[in-house]
Each structure stands twice: as C-alpha cells, then as structure tokens.
C-alpha positions as CSV (number, residue, x, y, z in Angstrom):
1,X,111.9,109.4,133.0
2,X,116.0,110.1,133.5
3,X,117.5,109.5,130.5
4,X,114.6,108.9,128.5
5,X,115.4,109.9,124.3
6,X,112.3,110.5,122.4
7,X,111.7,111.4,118.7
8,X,109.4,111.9,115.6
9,X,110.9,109.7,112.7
10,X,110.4,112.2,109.8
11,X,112.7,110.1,106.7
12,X,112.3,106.8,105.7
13,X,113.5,104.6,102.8
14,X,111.3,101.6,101.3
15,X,112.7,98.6,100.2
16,X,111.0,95.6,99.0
17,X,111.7,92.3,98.4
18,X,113.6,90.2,95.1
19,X,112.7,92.4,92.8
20,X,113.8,95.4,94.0
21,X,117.7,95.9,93.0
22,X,118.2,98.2,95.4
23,X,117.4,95.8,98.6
24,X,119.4,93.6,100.1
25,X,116.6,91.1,99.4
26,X,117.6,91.2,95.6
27,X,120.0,88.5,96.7
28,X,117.4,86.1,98.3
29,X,117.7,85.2,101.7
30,X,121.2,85.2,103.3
31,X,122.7,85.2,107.1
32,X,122.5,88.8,106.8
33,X,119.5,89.4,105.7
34,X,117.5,87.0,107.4
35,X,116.0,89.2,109.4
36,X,114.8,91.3,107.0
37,X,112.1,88.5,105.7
38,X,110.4,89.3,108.8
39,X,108.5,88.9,110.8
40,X,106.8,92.5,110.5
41,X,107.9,95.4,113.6
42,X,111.2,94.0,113.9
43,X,114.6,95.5,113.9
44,X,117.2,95.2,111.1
45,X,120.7,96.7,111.9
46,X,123.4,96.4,109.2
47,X,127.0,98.2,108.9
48,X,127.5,100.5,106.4
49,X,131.0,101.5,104.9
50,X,132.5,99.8,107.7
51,X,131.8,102.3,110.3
52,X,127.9,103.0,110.4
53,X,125.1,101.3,111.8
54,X,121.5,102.0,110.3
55,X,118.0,100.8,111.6
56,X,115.7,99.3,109.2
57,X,112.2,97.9,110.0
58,X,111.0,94.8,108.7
59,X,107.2,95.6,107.0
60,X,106.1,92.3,105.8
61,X,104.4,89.1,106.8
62,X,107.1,86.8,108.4
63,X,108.8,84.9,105.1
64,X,108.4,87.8,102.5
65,X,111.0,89.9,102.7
66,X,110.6,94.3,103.0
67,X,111.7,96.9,105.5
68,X,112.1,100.7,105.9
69,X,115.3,102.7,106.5
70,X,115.1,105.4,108.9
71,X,117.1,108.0,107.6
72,X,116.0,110.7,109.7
73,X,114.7,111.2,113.4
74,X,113.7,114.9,114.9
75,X,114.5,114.6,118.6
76,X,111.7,115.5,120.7
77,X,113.0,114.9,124.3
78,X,116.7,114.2,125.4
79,X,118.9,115.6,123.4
80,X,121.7,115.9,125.6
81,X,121.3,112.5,126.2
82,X,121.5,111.9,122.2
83,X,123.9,114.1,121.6
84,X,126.3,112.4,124.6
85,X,125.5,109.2,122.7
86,X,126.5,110.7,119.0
87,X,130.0,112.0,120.5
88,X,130.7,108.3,122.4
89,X,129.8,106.3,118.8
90,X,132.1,109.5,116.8
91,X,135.1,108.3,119.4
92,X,135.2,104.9,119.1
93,X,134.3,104.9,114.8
94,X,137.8,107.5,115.1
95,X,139.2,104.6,117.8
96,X,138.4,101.9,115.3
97,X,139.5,103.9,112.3
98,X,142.6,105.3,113.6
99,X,146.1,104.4,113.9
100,X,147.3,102.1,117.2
101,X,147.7,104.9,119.9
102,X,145.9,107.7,117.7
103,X,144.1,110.3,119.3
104,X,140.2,110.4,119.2
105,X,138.9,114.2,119.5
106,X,135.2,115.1,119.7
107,X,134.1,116.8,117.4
108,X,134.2,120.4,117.6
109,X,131.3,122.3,116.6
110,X,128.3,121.5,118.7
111,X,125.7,119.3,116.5
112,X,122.7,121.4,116.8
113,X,119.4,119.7,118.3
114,X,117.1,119.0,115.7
115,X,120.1,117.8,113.7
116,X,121.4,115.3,116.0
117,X,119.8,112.1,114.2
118,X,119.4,113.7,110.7
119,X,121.1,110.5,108.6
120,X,121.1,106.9,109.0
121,X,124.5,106.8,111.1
122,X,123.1,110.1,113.6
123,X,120.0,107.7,114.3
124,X,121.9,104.9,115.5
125,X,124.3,107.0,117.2
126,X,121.6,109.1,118.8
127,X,119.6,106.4,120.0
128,X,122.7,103.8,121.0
129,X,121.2,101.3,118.4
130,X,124.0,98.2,117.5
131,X,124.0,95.4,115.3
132,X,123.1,93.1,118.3
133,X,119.4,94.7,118.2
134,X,118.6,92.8,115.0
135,X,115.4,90.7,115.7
136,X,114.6,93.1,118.4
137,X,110.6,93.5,118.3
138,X,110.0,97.4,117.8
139,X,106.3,97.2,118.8
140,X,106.7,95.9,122.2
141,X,106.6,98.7,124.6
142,X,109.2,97.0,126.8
143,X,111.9,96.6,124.5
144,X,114.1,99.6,124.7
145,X,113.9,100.2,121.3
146,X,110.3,100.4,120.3
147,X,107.9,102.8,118.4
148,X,104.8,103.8,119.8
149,X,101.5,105.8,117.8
150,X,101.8,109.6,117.9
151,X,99.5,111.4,119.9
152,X,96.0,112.7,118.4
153,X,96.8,115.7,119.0
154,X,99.7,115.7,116.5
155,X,99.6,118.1,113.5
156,X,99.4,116.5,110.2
157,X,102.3,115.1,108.1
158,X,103.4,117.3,105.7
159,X,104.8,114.1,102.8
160,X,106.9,114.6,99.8
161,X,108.4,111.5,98.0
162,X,111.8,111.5,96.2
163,X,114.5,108.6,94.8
164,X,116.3,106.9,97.7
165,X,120.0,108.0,97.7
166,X,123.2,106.3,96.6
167,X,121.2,103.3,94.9
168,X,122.5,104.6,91.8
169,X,123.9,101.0,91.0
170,X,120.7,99.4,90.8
171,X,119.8,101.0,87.6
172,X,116.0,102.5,86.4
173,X,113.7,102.1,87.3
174,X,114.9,101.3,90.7
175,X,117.6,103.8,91.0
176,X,114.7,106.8,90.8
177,X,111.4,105.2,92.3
178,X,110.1,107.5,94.8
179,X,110.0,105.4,97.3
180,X,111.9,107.9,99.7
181,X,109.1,109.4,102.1
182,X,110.0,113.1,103.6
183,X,108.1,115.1,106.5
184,X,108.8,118.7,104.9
185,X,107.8,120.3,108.0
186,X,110.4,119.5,110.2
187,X,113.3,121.1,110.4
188,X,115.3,117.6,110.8
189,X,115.2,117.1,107.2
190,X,116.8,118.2,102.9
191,X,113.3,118.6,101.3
192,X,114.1,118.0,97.9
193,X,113.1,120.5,95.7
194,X,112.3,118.4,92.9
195,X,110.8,115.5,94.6
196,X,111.6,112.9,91.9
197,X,115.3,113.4,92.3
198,X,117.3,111.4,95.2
199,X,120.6,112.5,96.8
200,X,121.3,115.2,99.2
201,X,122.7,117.1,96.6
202,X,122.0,121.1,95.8
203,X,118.2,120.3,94.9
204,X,117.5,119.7,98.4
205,X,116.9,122.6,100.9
206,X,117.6,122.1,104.6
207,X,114.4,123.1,107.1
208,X,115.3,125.9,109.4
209,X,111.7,125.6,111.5
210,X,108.5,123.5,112.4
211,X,107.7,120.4,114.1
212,X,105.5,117.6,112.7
213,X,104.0,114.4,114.2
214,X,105.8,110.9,114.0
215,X,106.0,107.9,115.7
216,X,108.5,106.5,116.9
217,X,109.9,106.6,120.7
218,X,112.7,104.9,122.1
C-alpha cells in the first residue's frame, strides 16, 4: 500500500493511576487527562515542552486511569515516508519557535532509518500523530492509527526494564521504578547498561544491529 508506514514499537513507559507521582493521573481526572482514564486501546496525545507531541495508550478498564508511552518505534516499512513526515513536523516546531519571518532549514544530516522514531517526539513525527488523535481507538484496524499482533513468525523479545526518564520530580520510589520496558535487540534503542538506572545518559549504549518483533502498525 503507497504510502503505507509500518513499525515494531520496541520502548515503552508505564504509568499508572493516582498513586503514581509520575502520571498525569496523580492529579485525578482533569480536561487533559481525561482520556487517559480510558477506555483501554485508546490514544492519548499530549504536548511536551511546548513543541512535542507523544503517543500514550490508555491500558485500563474505562474509569481507572493507566497508559503506556511509546518512546521508541523501529520502522519496518516506509521510511521515506517517515522521514518526509519528521522533516515537515522539524519545519513548522522551527516555524512556531522562530522569529516572524525566520527561516526554517531542514535539518542537515540525514536521520538514519532505524533512528527515525527513536524518542517520543520522532514517533509522532514519524507517524504524523497530533493532539487531535486523542480518543482515537488504536485497535480498530480502520483507524489510521492502530496496532495490530506481530506475526508468529516474529523472533522473541529480547526485555530489559530500567527507571522511566526525567521523572526525577516525583521522588523514590517513583522516580526509579523500573517500569521503563526496552527491546535490546533492536537497533532503535539506548539499552541501559545498568537496567535500574533511567535517563539516556552515558550508562546507556546505542544498538548498532538486529531486528525484533513488536506490534504496532500504523
């Protein structure tokens, strides 16, 4: 299918519900986060230091708030597609950010493949996901945004766990729960070398090859 972008999501970030300092839920149940108290398979776009969108999924029974981040997508098929789709949400974040009349370059050093959608932001940009995709129902094939089961023929995840990153401010034991979920054998990810620690600091060490199994399409 023209156009088509397809990819394994290989990061992911748990959040859960009150309880949690680090969620948005720890404030009960806004406008904003809504969405986020289910119900489960749904999408949750927010804005992040006023320039990045990032997809969560809601997990939970419809009322009882929980979702995953997806920090981290290896592209499987179109990535010139993606990548097209990284530069146009680069331009107008530089558009939006810049002075009246500024000029927006691309950037320019080509994003290699498998790291076109390796953070939060390159996941949104990659697959053109907005804010206005909140609510939108990830397990229905039709939606253009949807997951779907890996094939059987998929080679097994390879999981490590580690603290989610910059949640610093919630404090322990929520700042260093490991409820940060890696697939070390793709090449898409920072496999932290000590798996307790969050942060893409110098303890994590980029992937330079393999390919694992995921599940999400779009």
């Amino acid at each position: 299918m023209p156009g088509r972008r397809v990819g394994r999501i290989v990061e992911v970030e748990a959040y859960l519900g009150p309880d949690d300092r680090a969620s948005h839920a720890r404030a009960g149940r806004t406008a904003r986060t809504a969405p986020m108290f289910g119900p489960p398979g749904r999408a949750y776009v927010y804005l992040v230091y006023g320039m990045h969108d990032c997809l969560n999924v809601t997990t939970e029974a419809d009322g009882t708030p929980g979702a995953v981040l997806i920090r981290a997508v290896e592209p499987l098929t179109g990535a010139d597609e993606m990548r097209a789709a990284v530069a146009v949400r680069r331009i107008e974040r530089q558009r939006t950010a810049a002075a009246p009349g500024a000029d927006a370059r691309p950037r320019s050093r080509p994003i290699p493949d498998h790291r076109l959608a390796a953070g939060p932001g390159l996941v949104a940009g990659a697959f053109s996901i907005e804010r206005s995709m909140t609510g939108l129902d990830l397990c229905d094939p039709a939606s253009a945004l949807h997951l779907e089961l890996p094939p059987a023929s998929d080679r097994p995840v390879e999981p490590v766990t580690a603290g989610r990153v910059g949640v610093g401010y919630a404090g322990e034991p929520w700042a260093t729960l490991p409820y940060r979920f890696i697939d070390a054998s793709s090449p898409s990810v920072r496999v932290p070398v000590a798996s307790a620690r969050g942060g893409d600091g110098p303890d994590e060490q980029p992937r330079s090859r393999g390919r694992l199994p995921g599940n999400d399409r779009a």
